[in-house]
C-alpha positions in Angstrom: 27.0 -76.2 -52.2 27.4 -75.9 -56.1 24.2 -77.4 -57.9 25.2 -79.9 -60.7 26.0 -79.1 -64.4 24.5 -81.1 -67.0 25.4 -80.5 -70.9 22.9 -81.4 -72.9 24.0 -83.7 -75.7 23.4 -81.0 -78.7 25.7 -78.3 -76.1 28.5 -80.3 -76.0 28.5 -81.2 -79.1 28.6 -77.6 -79.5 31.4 -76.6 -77.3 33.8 -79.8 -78.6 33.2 -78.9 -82.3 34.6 -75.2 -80.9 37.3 -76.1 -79.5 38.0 -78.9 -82.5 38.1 -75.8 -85.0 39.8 -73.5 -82.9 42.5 -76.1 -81.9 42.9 -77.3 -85.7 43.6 -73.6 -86.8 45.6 -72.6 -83.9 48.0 -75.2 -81.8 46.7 -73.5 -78.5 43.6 -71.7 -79.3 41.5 -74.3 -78.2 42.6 -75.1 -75.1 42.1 -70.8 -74.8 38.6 -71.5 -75.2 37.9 -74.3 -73.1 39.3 -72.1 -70.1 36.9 -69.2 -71.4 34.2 -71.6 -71.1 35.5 -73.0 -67.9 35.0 -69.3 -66.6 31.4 -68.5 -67.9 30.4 -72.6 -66.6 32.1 -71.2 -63.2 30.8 -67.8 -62.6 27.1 -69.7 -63.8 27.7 -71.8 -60.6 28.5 -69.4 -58.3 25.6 -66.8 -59.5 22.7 -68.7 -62.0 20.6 -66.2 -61.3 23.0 -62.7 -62.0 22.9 -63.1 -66.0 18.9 -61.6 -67.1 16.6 -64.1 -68.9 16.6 -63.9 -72.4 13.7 -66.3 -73.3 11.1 -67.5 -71.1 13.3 -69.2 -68.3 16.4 -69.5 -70.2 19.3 -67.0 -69.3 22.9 -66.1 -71.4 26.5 -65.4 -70.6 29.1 -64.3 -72.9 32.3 -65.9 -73.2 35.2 -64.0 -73.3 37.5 -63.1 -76.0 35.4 -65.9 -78.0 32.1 -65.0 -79.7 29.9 -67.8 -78.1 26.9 -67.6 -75.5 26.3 -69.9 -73.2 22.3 -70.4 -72.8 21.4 -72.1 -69.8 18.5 -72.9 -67.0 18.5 -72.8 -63.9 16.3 -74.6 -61.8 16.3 -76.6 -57.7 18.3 -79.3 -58.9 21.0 -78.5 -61.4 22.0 -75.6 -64.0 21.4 -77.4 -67.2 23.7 -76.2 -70.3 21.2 -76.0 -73.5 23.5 -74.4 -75.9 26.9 -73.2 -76.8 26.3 -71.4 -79.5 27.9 -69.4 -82.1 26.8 -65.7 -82.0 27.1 -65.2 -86.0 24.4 -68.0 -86.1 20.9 -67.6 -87.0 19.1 -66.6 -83.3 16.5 -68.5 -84.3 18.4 -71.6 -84.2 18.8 -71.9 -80.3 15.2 -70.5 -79.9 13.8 -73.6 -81.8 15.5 -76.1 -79.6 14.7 -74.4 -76.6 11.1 -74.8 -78.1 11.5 -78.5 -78.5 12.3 -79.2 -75.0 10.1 -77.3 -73.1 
């Protein structure tokens, strides 16, 4: 049985201003996105554990042809989705909100 995904508010926000950019400056592109996202959120499902931690309990996959990370948690009840987040962004960024919530 697949445990439940839940996006935090600030990760979708996140993952619908990417596909709102990509989409405006590409008829198609965004929609290429949300399927690379689709995969990463699928293959998360099906193995949490596989991708290494990368800060305290938190662990990343890369998306595909798009340069995003997915940084998630996974604990007994659900894979929660903290950030989809640009990789030419400041690392510190997603670091300080994972700091905030735990």
């Amino acid at each position: 049985m697949s445990k439940e995904i839940i996006f935090i508010p600030e990760a979708l926000d996140e993952a619908r201003d990417a596909y709102t950019w990509y989409e405006e400056n590409e008829a198609g592109l965004g929609e290429d996105f949300y399927r690379a996202l689709s995969v990463a959120i699928s293959y998360i499902t099906r193995n949490p554990d596989a991708p290494r931690k990368v800060f305290r309990t938190y662990r990343r996959i890369l998306l595909r042809r798009f340069p995003y990370a997915v940084f998630y948690r996974n604990d007994d009840m659900a894979i929660y989705i903290y950030s989809v987040f640009h990789c030419s962004q400041d690392p510190m960024k997603w670091k300080k909100r994972f700091k905030k919530i735990s």
